[in-house]
Structure formats: structure tokens, C-alpha cells
C-alpha positions as CSV (number, residue, x, y, z in Angstrom):
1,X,92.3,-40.4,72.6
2,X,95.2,-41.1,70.0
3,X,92.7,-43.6,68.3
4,X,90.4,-41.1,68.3
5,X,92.6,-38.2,66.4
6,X,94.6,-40.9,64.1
7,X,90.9,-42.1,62.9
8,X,90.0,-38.0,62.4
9,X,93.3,-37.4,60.0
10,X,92.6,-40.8,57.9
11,X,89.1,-39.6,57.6
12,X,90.3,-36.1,56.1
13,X,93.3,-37.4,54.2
14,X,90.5,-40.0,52.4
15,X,88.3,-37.0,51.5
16,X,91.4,-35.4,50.0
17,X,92.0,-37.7,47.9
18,X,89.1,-38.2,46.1
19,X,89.1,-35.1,44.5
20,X,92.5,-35.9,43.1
21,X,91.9,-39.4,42.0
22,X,88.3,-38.1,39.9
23,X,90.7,-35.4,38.2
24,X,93.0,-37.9,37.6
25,X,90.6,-39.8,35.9
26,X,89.7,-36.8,34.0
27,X,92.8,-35.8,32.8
28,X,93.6,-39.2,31.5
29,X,95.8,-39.6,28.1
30,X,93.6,-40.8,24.9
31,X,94.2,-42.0,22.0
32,X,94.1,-39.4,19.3
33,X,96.8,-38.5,16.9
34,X,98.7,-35.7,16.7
35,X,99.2,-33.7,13.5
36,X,102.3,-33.2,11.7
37,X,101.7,-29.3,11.0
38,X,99.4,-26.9,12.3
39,X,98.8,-23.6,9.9
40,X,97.2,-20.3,11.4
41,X,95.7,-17.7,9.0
42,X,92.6,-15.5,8.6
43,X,89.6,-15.0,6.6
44,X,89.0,-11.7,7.0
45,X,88.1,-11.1,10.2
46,X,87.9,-15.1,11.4
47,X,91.0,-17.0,12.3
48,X,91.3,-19.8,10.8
49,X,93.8,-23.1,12.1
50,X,94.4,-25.8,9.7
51,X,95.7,-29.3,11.7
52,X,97.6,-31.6,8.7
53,X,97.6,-35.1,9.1
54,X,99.8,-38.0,7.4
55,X,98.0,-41.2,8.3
56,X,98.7,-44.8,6.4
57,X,96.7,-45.9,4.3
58,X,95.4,-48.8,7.2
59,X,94.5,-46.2,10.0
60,X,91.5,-44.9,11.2
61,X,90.8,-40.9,9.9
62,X,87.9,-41.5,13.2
63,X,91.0,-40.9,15.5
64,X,91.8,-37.4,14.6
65,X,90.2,-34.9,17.0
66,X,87.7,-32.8,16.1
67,X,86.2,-31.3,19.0
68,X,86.2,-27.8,19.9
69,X,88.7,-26.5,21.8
70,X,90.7,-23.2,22.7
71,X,94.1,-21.9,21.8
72,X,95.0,-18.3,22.9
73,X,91.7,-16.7,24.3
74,X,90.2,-18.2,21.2
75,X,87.6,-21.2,20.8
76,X,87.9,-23.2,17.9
77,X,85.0,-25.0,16.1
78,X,85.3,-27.5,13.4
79,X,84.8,-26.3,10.0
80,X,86.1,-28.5,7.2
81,X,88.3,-31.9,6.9
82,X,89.4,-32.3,3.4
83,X,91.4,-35.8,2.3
84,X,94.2,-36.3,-0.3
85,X,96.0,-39.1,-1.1
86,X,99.7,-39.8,-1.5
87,X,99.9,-43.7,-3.1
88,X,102.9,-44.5,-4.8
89,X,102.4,-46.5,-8.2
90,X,105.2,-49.0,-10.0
91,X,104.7,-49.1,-13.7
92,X,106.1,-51.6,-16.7
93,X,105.3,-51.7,-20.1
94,X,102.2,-54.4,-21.2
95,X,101.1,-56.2,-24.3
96,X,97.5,-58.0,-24.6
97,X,96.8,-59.7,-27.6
98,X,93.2,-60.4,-28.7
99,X,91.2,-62.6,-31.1
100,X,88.0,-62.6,-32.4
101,X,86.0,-64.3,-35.8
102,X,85.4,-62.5,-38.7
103,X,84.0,-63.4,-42.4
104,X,85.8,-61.4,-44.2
105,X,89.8,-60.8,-44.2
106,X,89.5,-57.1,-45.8
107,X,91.0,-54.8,-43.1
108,X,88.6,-51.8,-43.8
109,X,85.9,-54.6,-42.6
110,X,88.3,-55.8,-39.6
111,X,88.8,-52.1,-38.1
112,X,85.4,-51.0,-37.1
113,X,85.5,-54.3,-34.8
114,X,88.3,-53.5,-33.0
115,X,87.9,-50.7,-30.7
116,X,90.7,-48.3,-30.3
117,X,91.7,-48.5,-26.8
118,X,91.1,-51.3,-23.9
119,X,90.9,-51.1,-20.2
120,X,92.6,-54.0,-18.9
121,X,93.7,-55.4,-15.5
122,X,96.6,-58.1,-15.0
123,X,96.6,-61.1,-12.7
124,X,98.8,-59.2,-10.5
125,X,96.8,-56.1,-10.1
126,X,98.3,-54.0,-12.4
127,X,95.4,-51.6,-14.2
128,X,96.1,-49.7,-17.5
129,X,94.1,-48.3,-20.8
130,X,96.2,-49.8,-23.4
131,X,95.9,-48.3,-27.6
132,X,95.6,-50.6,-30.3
133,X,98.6,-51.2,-32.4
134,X,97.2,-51.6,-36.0
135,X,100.7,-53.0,-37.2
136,X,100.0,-56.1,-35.0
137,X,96.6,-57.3,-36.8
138,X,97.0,-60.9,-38.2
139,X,94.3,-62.4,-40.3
140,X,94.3,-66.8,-40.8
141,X,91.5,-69.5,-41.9
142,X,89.8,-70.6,-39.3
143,X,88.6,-73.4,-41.0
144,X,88.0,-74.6,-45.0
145,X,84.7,-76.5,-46.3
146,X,84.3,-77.8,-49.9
147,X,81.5,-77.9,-52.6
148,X,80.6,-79.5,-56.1
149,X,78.9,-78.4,-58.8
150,X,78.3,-79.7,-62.5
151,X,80.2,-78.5,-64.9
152,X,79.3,-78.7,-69.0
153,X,81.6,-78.0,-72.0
154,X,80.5,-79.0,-76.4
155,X,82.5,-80.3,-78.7
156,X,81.8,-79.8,-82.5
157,X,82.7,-82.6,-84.8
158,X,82.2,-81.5,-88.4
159,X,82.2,-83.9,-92.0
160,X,81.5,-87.2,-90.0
161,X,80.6,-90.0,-93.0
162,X,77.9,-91.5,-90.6
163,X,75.7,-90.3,-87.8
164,X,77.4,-92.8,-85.9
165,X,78.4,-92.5,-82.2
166,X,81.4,-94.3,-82.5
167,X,82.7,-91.4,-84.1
168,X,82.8,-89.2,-81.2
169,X,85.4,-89.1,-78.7
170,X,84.0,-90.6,-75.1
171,X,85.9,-88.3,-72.9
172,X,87.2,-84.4,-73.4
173,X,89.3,-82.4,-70.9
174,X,88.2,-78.9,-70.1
175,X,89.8,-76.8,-67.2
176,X,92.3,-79.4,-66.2
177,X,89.0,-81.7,-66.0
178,X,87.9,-85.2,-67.8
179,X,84.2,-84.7,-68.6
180,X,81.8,-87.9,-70.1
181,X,80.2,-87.8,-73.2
182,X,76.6,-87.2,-71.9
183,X,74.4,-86.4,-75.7
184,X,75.2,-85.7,-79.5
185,X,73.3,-83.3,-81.8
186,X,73.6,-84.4,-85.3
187,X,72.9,-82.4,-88.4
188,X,73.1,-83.4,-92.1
189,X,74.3,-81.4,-95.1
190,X,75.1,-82.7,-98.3
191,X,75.5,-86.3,-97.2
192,X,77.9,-85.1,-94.2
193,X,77.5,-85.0,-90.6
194,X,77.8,-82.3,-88.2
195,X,77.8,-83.5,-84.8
196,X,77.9,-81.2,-81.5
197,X,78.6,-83.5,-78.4
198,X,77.6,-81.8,-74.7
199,X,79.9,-83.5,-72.2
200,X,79.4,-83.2,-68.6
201,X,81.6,-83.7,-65.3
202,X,81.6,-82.4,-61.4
203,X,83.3,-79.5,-59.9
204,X,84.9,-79.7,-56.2
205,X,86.1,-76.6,-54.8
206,X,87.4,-75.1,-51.5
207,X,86.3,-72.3,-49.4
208,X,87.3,-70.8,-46.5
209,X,84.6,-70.8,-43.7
210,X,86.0,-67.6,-41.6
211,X,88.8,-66.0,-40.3
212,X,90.5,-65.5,-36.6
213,X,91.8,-61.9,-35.9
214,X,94.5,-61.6,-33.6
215,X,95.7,-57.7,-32.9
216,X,98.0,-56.4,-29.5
217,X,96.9,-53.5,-27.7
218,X,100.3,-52.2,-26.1
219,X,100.9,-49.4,-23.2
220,X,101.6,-48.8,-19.5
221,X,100.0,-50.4,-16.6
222,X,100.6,-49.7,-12.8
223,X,99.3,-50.6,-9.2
224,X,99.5,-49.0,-5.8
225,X,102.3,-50.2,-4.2
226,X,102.2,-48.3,-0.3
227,X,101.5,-44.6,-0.2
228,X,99.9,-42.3,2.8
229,X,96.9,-40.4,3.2
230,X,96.8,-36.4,4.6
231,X,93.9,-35.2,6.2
232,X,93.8,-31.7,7.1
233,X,90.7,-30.1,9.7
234,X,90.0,-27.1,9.3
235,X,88.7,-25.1,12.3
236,X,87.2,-21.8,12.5
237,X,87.8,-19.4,15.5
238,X,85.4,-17.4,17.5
239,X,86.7,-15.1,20.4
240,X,82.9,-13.9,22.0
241,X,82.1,-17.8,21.9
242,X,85.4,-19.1,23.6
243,X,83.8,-16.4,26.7
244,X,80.5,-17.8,26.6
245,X,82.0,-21.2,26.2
246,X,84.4,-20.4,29.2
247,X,81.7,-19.2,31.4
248,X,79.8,-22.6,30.8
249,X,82.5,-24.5,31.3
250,X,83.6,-22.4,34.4
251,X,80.3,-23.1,36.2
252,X,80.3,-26.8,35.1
253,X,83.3,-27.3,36.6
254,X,81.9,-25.5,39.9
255,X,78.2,-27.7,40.5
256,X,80.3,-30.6,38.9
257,X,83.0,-30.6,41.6
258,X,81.2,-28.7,44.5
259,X,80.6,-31.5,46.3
260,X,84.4,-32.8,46.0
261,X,85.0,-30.1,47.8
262,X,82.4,-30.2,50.6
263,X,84.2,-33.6,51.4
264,X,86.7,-32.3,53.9
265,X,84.5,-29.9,55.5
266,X,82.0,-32.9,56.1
267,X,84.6,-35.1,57.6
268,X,85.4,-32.4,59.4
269,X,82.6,-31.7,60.9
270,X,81.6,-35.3,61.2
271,X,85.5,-36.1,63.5
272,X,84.7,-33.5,65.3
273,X,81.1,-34.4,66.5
274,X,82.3,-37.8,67.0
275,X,84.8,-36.6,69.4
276,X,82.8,-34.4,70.9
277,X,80.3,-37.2,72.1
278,X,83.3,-39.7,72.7
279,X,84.7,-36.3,75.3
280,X,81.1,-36.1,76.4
281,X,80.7,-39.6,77.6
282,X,84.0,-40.1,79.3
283,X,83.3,-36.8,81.2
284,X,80.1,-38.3,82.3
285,X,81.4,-41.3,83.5
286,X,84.1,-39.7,85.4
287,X,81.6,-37.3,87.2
288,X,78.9,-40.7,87.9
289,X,82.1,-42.7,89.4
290,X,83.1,-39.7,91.4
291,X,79.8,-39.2,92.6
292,X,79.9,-42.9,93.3
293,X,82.9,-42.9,95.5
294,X,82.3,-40.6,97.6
């Protein structure tokens, strides 16, 4: 009999606790942040509630609730989630210097190739537009070539007794150069010569082949060095929903845990009709044995 009763109270305490334990489960903690401020207002008629935020720049925005939910008799619906970002920058002064060819050395042929600003970004991840500094432009040779040329220059020689070539000078100097003796014209007038001698050399000049640029574009540069990220949801509030929401939910909750609460009463019912036949049979055997004795 004590068997009987002690396996009729573990039954219904078992029963018990399954309700417990599946809203347990429920109710479990999750993951999802918290804000940092929560704002309340109104447009016009519909309250609004504003959840801020401040995430670093590595988490996950996917964490931050966004289900509907119900503050003071009024349900709340996801309306908005806006983003702005809070980085903070170091900055330092930067110089780039550039080259490029040109043909010509004249600056008012030089400017239209340089442009006036550059975007640039430094091994170490600093970005910046920089501005040329027109101070800085430097013109040089980039390389020299040479050329010849032939080169002429006449001598007259007047009075000579004898159209004699021996008379004439071999060699003559023109421009800081020796030139040969290459032909003679000779004319006569009253028994006297007039001669007038071509003489001929070769030219070498220089010329310079092209010129290297070189001109600094100079300003600020930066990079993100850490910073944060506030998100802020915006959710819009509806009092006739949170009822029908609230009714829905109401009788969810009922069919969902209706038969969590039939437990005990089956157990119930089940100890007792166990007992009842285990009463049953041990009445019967009584009455057979009696019946049997006498």
C-alpha cells in the first residue's frame, strides 16, 4: 500500500514538472544587446521609441533586436534602423613628388600636364587629396645627342699677278672653325687677278633629347585608427494592434500549453485507477481465501 501511494506522488510531482522545465526553456536568456539609450516621442498621434546602439566597429548590427514587442499597453513594430559612424582618424602632413618626360622645358607647356590635385594612398594606409605646389617644379636633361652638318664660308683675294693656286691660302677659320680650301673662282681685269675661294668644313652640335619633370604635391593625409558604430531602431507603436496581438498571443499560450496542464489531472486519474484495481484484486483474494477456509 505505501508502494502504491509513494509511486502515485512521483507520478504527479513528474507531471508538475514538466510544465516548469518547457517554460524554463522558454524563458531562456539570448544573446541580443542591449541599447545604451532608449528615446520616446510622438508623431502626431503614433508613438514613436528610438533604441540607440554603440557597437564596435567588429560586431554584428544582426544581434540587435528587432522584433515586435510591447511596452505599456502598447505594441511596438519595427519601423526604421538608421547607421552612423563614429571612426577616429590620425592625420600628419605628406609630400609626393612626381616625374614625368617632357620635350620642352617652357613651363606654360609643363602646366597643362600636371594636374592640379592627386589622390594618393601611403604604404601605411594613410589616404589624402594632396594640391600641387607649383614652387616645387624642377626641369633637367634627360639625355643629349649630337649632329653635323657642312658648313661653307668665301674668301676674296683681289690683285693676284697669276691665276695661280698657290696664291691662295689652304685653310681659313670661320666661327672658331678651320675650313679646307675646297674651289677658286678666278677673274681677270687688266692683267690682275681676282680670285674668290669657297672653303668648306663640318659642324658638330649638341642637343638635348628631353626633359624629366619633377613637381611635389603637398597636404594632409589620415587613416581610421578605432572608432564605434551607433545604430538606432526605430519602432512605431500601435495600441488597437498590441490588443489583437495580445488576444493571439493569449490563446496561443492556452492550445500551446493546454496539454501541460492536463498532465496532473491524467496522472491523476491514471494513480487512482491503478489503485483502484490493485484495492480490487486484494479484496478478491481475501474474500476467495475466506471462502476457502471455511
Amino acid at each position: 500500500m505505501k508502494r502504491t501511494i509513494a509511486l502515485i506522488l512521483a507520478m504527479f510531482t513528474l507531471c508538475g514538472a514538466l510544465p516548469c522545465v518547457a517554460l524554463a526553456a522558454d524563458t531562456a536568456p539570448s544573446s541580443a544587446l542591449y541599447p545604451t539609450e532608449v528615446v520616446e516621442h510622438t508623431d502626431g498621434d503614433c508613438p514613436r521609441l528610438e533604441k540607440i546602439y554603440v557597437l564596435n566597429t567588429w560586431e554584428d548590427p544582426a544581434a540587435i533586436p528587432t522584433a515586435d514587442f510591447e511596452r505599456e499597453g502598447v505594441l511596438y513594430t519595427l519601423l526604421d534602423m538608421t547607421r552612423q559612424d563614429n571612426v577616429e582618424r590620425e592625420t600628419k602632413p605628406h609630400t609626393e613628388t612626381i616625374t614625368l618626360e617632357s620635350d620642352s622645358k617652357d613651363m606654360e607647356k609643363i602646366l597643362p600636364q600636371l594636374a592640379a590635385t592627386r589622390e594618393v594612398t601611403t604604404e601605411d594606409g594613410y589616404t589624402g587629396l594632396l594640391t600641387l605646389d607649383t614652387t616645387s617644379i624642377k626641369t633637367e636633361a634627360s639625355g643629349y645627342g649630337s649632329s653635323t652638318r657642312t658648313v661653307t664660308a668665301t674668301r676674296s683675294y683681289p690683285n693676284l699677278s697669276d691665276a695661280d693656286v698657290s696664291l691662295i691660302p689652304k685653310t681659313t677659320e670661320d666661327n672658331k672653325r678651320t675650313l679646307t680650301l675646297a674651289d677658286v673662282d678666278w677673274q681677270e681685269d687688266n692683267g690682275l687677278y681676282h680670285a674668290t675661294a669657297t672653303y668648306t668644313g663640318v659642324a658638330t652640335s649638341s642637343y638635348v633629347k628631353g626633359y624629366i619633370i619633377t613637381a611635389d604635391y603637398i597636404g594632409d593625409v589620415s587613416r581610421i585608427t578605432g572608432g564605434t558604430v551607433t545604430y538606432t531602431a526605430v519602432f512605431s507603436g500601435s495600441a488597437d494592434a498590441q490588443e489583437q496581438a495580445a488576444d493571439q498571443n493569449d490563446n496561443a499560450e492556452k492550445g500551446g500549453l493546454s496539454w501541460l496542464a492536463a498532465l496532473p489531472l491524467c496522472a491523476g486519474v491514471g494513480g487512482l485507477a491503478f489503485l483502484g484495481v490493485s484495492q480490487y484484486k486484494k479484496f478478491k483474494s481475501k474474500k476467495e481465501w475466506k471462502e476457502f477456509t471455511k
